[in-house]
PDB file with one MODEL, atoms N, CA, C and O in Angstrom:
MODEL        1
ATOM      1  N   UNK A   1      42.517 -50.694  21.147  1.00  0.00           N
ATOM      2  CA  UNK A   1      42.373 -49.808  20.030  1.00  0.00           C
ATOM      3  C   UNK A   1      40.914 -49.691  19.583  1.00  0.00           C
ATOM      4  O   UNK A   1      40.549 -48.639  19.058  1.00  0.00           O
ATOM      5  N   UNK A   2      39.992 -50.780  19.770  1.00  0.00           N
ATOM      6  CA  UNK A   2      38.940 -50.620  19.202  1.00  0.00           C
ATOM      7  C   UNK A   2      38.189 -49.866  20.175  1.00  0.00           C
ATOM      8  O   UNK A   2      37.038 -49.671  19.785  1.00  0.00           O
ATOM      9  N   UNK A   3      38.400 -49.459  21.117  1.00  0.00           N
ATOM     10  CA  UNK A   3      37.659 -48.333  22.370  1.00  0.00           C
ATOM     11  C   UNK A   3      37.990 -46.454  21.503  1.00  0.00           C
ATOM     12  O   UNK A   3      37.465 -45.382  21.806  1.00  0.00           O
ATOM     13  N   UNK A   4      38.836 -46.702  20.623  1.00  0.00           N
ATOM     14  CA  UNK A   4      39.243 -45.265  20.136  1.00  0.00           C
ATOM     15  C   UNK A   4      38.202 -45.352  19.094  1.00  0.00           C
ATOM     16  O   UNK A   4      37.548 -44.337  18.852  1.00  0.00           O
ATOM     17  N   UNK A   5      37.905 -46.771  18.257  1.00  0.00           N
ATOM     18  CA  UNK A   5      37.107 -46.716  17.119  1.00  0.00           C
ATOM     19  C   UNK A   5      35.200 -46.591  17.658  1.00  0.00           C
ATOM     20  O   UNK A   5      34.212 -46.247  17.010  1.00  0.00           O
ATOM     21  N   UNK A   6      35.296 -46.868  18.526  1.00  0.00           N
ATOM     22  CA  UNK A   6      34.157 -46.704  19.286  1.00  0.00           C
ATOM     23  C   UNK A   6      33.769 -45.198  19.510  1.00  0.00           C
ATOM     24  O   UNK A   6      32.706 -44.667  19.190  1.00  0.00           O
ATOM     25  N   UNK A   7      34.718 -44.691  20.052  1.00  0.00           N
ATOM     26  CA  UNK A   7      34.625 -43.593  20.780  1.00  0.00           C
ATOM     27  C   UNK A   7      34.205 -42.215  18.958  1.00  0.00           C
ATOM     28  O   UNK A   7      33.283 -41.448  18.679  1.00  0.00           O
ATOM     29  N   UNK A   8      35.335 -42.577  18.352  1.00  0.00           N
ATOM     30  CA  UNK A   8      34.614 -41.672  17.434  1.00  0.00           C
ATOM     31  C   UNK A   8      33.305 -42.313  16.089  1.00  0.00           C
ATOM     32  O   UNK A   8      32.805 -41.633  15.193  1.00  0.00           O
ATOM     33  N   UNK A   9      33.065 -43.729  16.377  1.00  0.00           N
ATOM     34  CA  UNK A   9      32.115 -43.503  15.674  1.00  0.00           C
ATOM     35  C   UNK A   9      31.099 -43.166  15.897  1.00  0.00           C
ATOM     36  O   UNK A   9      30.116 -43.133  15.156  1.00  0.00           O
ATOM     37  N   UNK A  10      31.235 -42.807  17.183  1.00  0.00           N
ATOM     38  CA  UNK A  10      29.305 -41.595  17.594  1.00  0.00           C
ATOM     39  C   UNK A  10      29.543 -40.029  16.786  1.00  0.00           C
ATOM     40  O   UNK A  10      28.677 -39.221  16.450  1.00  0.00           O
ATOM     41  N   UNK A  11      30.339 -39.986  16.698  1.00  0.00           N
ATOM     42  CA  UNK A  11      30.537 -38.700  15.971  1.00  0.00           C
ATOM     43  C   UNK A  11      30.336 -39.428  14.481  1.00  0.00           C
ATOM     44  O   UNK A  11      29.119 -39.359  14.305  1.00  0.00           O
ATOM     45  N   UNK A  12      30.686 -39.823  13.790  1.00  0.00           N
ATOM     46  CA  UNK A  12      30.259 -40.556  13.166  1.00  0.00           C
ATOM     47  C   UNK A  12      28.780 -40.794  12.931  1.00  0.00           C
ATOM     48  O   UNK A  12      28.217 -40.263  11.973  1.00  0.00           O
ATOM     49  N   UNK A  13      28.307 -41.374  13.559  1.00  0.00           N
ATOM     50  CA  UNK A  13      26.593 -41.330  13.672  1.00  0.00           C
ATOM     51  C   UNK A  13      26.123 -39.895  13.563  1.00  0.00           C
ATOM     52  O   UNK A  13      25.504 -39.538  12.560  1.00  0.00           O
ATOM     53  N   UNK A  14      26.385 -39.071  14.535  1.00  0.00           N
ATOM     54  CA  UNK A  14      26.080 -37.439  14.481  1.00  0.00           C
ATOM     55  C   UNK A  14      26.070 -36.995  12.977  1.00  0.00           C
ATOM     56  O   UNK A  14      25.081 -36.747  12.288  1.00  0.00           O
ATOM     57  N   UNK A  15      27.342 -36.954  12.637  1.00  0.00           N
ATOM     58  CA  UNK A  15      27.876 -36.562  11.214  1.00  0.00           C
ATOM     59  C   UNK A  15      26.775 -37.284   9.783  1.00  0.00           C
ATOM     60  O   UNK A  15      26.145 -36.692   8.907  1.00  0.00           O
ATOM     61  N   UNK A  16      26.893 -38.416  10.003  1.00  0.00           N
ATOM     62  CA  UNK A  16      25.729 -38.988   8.937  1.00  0.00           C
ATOM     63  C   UNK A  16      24.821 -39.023   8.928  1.00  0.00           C
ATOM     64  O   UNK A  16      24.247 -39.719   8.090  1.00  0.00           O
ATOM     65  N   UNK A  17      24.101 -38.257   9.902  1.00  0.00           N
ATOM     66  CA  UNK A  17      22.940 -37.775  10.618  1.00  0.00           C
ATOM     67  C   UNK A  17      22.258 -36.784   9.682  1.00  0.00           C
ATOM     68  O   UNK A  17      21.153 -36.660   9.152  1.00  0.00           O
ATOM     69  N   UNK A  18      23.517 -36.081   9.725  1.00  0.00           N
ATOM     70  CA  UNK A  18      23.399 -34.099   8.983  1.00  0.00           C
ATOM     71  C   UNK A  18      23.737 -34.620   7.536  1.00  0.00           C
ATOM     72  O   UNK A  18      23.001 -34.280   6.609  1.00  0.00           O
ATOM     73  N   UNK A  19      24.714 -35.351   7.331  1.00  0.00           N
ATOM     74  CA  UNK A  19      24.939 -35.469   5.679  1.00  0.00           C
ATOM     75  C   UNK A  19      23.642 -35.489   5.343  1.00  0.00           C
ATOM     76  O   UNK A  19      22.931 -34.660   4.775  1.00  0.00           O
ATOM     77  N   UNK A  20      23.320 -37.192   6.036  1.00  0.00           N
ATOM     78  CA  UNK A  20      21.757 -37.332   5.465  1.00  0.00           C
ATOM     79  C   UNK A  20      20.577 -36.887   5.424  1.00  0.00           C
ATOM     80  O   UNK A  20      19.637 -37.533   4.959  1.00  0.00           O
ATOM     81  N   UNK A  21      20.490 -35.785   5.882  1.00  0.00           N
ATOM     82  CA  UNK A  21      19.294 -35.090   5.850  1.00  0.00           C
ATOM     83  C   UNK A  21      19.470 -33.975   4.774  1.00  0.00           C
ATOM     84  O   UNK A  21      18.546 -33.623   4.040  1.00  0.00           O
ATOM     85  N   UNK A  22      20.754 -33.436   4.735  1.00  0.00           N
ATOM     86  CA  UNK A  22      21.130 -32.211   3.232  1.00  0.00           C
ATOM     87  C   UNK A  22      21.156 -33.523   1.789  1.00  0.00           C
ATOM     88  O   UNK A  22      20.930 -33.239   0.612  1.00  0.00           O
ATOM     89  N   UNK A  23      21.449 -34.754   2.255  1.00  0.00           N
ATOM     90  CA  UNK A  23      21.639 -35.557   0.988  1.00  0.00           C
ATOM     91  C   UNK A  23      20.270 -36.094   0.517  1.00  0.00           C
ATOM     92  O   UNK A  23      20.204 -36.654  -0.577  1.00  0.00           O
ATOM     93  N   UNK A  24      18.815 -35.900   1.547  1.00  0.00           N
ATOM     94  CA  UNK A  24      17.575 -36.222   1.433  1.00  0.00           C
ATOM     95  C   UNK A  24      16.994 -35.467   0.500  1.00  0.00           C
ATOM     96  O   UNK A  24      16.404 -35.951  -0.466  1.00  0.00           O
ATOM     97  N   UNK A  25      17.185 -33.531   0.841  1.00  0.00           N
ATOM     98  CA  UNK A  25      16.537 -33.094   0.155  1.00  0.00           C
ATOM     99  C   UNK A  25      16.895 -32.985  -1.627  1.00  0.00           C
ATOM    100  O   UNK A  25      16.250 -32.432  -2.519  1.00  0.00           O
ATOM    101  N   UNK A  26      18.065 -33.685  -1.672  1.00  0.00           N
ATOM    102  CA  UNK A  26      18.121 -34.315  -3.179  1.00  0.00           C
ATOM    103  C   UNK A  26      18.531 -33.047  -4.023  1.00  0.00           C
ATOM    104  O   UNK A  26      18.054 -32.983  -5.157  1.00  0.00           O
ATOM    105  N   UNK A  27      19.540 -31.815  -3.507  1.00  0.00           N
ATOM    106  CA  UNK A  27      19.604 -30.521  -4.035  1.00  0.00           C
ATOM    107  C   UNK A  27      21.323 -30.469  -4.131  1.00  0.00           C
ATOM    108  O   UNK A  27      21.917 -29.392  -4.189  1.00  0.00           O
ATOM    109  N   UNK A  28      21.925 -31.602  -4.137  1.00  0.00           N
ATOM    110  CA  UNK A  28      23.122 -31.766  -3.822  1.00  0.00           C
ATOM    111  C   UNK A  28      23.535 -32.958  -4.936  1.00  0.00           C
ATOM    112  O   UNK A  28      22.934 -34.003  -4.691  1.00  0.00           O
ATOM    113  N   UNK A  29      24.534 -33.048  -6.248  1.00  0.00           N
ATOM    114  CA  UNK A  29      24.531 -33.678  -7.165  1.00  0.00           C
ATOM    115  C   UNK A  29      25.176 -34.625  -6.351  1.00  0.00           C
ATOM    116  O   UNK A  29      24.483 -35.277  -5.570  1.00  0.00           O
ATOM    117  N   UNK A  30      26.584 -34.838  -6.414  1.00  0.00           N
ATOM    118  CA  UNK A  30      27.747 -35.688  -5.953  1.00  0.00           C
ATOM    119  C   UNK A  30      27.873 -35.718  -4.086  1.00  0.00           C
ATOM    120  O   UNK A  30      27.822 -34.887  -3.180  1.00  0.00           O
ATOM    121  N   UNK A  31      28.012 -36.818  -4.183  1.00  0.00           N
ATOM    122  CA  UNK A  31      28.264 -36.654  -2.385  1.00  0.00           C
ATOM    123  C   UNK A  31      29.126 -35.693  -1.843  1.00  0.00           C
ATOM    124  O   UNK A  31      28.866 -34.909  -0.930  1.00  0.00           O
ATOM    125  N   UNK A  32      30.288 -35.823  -2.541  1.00  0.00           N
ATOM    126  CA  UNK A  32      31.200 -34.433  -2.041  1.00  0.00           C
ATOM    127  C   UNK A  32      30.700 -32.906  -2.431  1.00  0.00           C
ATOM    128  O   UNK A  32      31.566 -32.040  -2.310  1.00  0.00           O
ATOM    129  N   UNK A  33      29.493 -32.515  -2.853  1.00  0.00           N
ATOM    130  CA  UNK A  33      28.883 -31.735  -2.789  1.00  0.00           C
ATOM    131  C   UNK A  33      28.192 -31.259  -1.674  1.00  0.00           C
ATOM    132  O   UNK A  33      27.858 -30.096  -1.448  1.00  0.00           O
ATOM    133  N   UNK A  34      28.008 -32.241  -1.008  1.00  0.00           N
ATOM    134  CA  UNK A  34      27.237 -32.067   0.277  1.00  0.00           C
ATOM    135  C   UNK A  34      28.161 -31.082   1.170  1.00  0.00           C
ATOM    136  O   UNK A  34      29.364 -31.210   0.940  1.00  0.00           O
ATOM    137  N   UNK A  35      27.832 -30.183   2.085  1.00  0.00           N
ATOM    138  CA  UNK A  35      28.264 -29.285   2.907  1.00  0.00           C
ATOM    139  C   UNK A  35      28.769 -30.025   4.285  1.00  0.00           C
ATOM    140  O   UNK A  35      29.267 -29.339   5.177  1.00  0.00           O
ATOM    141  N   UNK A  36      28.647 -31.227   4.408  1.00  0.00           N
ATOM    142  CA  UNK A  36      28.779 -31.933   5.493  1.00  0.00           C
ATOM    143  C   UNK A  36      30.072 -33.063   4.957  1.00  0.00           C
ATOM    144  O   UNK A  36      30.630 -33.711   5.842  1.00  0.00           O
ATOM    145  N   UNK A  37      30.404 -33.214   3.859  1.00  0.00           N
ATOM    146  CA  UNK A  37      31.076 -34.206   3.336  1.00  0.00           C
ATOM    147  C   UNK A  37      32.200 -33.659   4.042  1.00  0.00           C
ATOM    148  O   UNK A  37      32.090 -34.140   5.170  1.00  0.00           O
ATOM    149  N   UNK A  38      33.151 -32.976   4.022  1.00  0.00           N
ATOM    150  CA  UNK A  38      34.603 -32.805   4.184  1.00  0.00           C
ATOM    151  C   UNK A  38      34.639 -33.271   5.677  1.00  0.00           C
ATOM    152  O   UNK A  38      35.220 -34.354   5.749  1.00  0.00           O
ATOM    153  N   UNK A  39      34.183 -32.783   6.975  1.00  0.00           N
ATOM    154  CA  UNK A  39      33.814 -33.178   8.214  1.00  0.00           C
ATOM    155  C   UNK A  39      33.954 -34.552   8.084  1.00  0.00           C
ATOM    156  O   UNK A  39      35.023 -35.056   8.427  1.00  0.00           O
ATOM    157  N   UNK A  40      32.843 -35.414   7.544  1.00  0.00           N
ATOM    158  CA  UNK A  40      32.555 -36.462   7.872  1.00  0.00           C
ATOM    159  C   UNK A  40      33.354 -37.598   7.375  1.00  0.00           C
ATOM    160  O   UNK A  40      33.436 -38.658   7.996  1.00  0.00           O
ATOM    161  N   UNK A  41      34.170 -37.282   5.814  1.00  0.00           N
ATOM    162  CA  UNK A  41      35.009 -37.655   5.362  1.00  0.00           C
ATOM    163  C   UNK A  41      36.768 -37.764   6.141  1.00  0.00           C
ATOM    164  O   UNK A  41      37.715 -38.546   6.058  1.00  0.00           O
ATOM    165  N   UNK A  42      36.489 -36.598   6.816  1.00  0.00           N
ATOM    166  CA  UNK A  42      37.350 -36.465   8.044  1.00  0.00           C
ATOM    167  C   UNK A  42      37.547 -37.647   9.386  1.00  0.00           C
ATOM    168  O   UNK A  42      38.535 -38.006  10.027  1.00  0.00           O
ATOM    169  N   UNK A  43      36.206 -37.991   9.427  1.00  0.00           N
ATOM    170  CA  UNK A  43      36.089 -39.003  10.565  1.00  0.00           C
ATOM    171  C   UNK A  43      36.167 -40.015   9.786  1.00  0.00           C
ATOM    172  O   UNK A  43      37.220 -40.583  10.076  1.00  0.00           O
ATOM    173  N   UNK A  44      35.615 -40.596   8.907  1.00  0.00           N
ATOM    174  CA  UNK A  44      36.019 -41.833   7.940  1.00  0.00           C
ATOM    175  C   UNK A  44      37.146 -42.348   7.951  1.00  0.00           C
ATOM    176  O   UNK A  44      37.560 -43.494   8.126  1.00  0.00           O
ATOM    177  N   UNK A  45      37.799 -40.968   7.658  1.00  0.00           N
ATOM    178  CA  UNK A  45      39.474 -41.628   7.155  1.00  0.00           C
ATOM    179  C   UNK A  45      39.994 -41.858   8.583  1.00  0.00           C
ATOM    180  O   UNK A  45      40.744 -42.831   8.669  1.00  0.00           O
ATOM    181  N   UNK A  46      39.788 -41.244   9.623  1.00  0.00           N
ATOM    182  CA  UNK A  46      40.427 -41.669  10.760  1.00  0.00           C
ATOM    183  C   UNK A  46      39.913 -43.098  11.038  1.00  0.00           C
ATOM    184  O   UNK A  46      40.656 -44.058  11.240  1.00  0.00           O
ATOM    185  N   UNK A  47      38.684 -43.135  11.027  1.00  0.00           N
ATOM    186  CA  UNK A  47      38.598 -44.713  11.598  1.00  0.00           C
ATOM    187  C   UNK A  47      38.992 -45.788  10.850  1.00  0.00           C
ATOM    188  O   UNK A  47      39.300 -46.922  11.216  1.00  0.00           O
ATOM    189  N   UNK A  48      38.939 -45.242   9.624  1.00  0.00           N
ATOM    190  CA  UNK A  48      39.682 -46.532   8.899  1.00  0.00           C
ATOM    191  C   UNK A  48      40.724 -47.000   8.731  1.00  0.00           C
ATOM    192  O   UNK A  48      41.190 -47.962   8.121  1.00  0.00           O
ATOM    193  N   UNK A  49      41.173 -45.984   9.525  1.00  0.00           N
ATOM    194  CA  UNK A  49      42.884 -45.926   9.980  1.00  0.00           C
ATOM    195  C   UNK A  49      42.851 -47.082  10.992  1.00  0.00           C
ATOM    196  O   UNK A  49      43.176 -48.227  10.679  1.00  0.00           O
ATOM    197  N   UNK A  50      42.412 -46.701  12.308  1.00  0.00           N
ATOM    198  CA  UNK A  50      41.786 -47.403  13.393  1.00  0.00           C
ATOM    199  C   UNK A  50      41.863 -48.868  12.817  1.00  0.00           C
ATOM    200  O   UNK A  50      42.790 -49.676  12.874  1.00  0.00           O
ATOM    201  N   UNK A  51      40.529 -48.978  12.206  1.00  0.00           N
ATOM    202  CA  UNK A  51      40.047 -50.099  11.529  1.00  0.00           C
ATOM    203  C   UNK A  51      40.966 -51.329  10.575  1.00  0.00           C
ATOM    204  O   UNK A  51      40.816 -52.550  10.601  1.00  0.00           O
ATOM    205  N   UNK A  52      42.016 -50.443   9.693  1.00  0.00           N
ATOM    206  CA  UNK A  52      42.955 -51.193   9.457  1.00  0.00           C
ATOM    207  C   UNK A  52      43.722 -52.224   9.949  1.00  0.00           C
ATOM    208  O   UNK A  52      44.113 -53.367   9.711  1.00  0.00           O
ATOM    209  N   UNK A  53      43.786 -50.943  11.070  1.00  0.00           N
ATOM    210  CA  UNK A  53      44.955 -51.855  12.449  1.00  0.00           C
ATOM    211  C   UNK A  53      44.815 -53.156  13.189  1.00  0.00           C
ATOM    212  O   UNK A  53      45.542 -54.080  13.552  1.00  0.00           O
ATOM    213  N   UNK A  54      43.139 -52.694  13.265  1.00  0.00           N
ATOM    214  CA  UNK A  54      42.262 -53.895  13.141  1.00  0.00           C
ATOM    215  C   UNK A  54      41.751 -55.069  13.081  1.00  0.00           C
ATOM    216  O   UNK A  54      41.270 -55.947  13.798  1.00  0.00           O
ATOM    217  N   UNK A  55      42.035 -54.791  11.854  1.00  0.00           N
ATOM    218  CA  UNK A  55      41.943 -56.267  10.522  1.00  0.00           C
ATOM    219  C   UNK A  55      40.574 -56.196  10.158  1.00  0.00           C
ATOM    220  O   UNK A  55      39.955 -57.228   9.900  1.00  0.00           O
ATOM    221  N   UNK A  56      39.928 -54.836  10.102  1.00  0.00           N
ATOM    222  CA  UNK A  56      38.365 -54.570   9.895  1.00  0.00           C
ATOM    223  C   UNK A  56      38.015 -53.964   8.934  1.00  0.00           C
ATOM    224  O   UNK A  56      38.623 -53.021   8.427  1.00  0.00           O
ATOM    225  N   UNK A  57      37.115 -54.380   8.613  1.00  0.00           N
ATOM    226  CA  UNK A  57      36.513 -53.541   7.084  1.00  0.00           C
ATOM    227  C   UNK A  57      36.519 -52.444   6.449  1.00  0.00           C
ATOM    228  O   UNK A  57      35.383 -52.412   5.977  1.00  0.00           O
ATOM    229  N   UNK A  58      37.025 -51.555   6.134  1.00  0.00           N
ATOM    230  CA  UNK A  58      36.637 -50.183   5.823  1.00  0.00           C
ATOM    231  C   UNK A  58      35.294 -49.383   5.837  1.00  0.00           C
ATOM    232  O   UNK A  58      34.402 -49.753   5.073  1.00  0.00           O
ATOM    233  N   UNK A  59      35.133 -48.520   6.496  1.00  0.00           N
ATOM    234  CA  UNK A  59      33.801 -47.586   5.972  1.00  0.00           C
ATOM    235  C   UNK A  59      34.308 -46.999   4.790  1.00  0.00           C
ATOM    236  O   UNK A  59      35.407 -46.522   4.505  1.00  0.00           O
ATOM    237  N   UNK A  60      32.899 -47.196   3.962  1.00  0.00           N
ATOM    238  CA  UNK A  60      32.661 -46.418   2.498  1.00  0.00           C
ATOM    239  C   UNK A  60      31.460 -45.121   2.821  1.00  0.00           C
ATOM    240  O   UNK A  60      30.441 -45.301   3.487  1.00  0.00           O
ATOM    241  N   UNK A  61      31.680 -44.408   2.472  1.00  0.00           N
ATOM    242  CA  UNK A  61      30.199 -43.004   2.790  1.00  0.00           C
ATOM    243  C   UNK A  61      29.484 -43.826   1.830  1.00  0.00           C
ATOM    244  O   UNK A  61      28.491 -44.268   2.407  1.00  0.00           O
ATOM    245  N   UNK A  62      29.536 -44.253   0.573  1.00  0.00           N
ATOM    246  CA  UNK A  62      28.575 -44.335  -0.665  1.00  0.00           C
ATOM    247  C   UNK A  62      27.922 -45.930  -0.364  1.00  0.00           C
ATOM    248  O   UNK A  62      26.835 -46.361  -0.750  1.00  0.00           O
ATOM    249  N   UNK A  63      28.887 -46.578   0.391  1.00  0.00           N
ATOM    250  CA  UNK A  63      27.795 -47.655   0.639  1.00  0.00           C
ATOM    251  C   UNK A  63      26.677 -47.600   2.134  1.00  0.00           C
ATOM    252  O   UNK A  63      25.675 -48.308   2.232  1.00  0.00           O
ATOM    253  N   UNK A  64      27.224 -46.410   3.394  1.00  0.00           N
ATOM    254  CA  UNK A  64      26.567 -46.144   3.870  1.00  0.00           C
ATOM    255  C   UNK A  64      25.389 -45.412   3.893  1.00  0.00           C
ATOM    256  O   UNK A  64      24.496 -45.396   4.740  1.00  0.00           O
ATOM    257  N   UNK A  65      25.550 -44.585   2.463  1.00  0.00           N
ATOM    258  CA  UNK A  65      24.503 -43.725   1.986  1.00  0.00           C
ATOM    259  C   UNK A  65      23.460 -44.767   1.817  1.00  0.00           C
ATOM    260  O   UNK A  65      22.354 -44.784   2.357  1.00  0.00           O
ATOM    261  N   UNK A  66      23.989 -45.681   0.950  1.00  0.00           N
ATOM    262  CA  UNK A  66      23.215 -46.931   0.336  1.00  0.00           C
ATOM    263  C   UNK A  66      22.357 -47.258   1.030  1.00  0.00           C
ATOM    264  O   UNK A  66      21.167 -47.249   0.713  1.00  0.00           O
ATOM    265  N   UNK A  67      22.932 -47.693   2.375  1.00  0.00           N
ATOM    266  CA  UNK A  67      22.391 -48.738   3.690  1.00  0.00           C
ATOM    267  C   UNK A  67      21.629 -47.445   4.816  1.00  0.00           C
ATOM    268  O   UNK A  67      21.036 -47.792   5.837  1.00  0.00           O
ATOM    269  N   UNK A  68      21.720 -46.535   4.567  1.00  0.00           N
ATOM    270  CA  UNK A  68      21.328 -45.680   5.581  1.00  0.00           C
ATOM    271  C   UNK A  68      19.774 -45.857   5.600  1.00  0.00           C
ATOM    272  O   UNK A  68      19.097 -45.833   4.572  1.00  0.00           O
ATOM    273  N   UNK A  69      19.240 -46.046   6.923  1.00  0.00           N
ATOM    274  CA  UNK A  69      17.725 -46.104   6.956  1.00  0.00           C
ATOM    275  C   UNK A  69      17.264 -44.880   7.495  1.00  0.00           C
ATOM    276  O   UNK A  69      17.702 -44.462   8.567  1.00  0.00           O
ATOM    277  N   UNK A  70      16.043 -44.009   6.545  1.00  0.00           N
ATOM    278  CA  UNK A  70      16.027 -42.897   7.368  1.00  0.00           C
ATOM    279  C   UNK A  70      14.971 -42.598   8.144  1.00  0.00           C
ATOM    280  O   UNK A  70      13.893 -43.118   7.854  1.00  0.00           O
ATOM    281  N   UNK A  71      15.052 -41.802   9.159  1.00  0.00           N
ATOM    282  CA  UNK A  71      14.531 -41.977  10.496  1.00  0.00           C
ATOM    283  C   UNK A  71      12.773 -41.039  10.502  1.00  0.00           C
ATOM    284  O   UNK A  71      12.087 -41.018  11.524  1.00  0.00           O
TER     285      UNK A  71
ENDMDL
END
């Protein structure tokens, strides 16, 4: 199972890629404001589905926002 959680968290990476660059220029109040949120929120919830099954941590967007280093 964790080869499925693998497999979409490059999309994942892609996706927080684009959030974070519309969430850089700081023109966007709330995260779900962002034009990229629903997508990426999309892949979230799947892997944490994944992840459950697991016995693994949840992804949060707001603590990855947190932790995101930008490039």
């Amino acid at each position: 199972m964790d080869h499925v959680e693998n497999a979409i968290s490059q999309f994942f990476d892609v996706y927080l890629d684009e959030f974070m660059s519309y969430h850089k220029s700081g023109e966007y109040k709330r995260l779900s404001d962002n034009p990229v949120y629903e997508d990426l929120k999309a892949i979230i919830d799947a892997m944490n589905c994944i992840r459950k099954r697991l016995d693994w941590e949840n992804i949060r967007l707001s603590e990855e926002v947190k932790n995101y280093s930008y490039r």
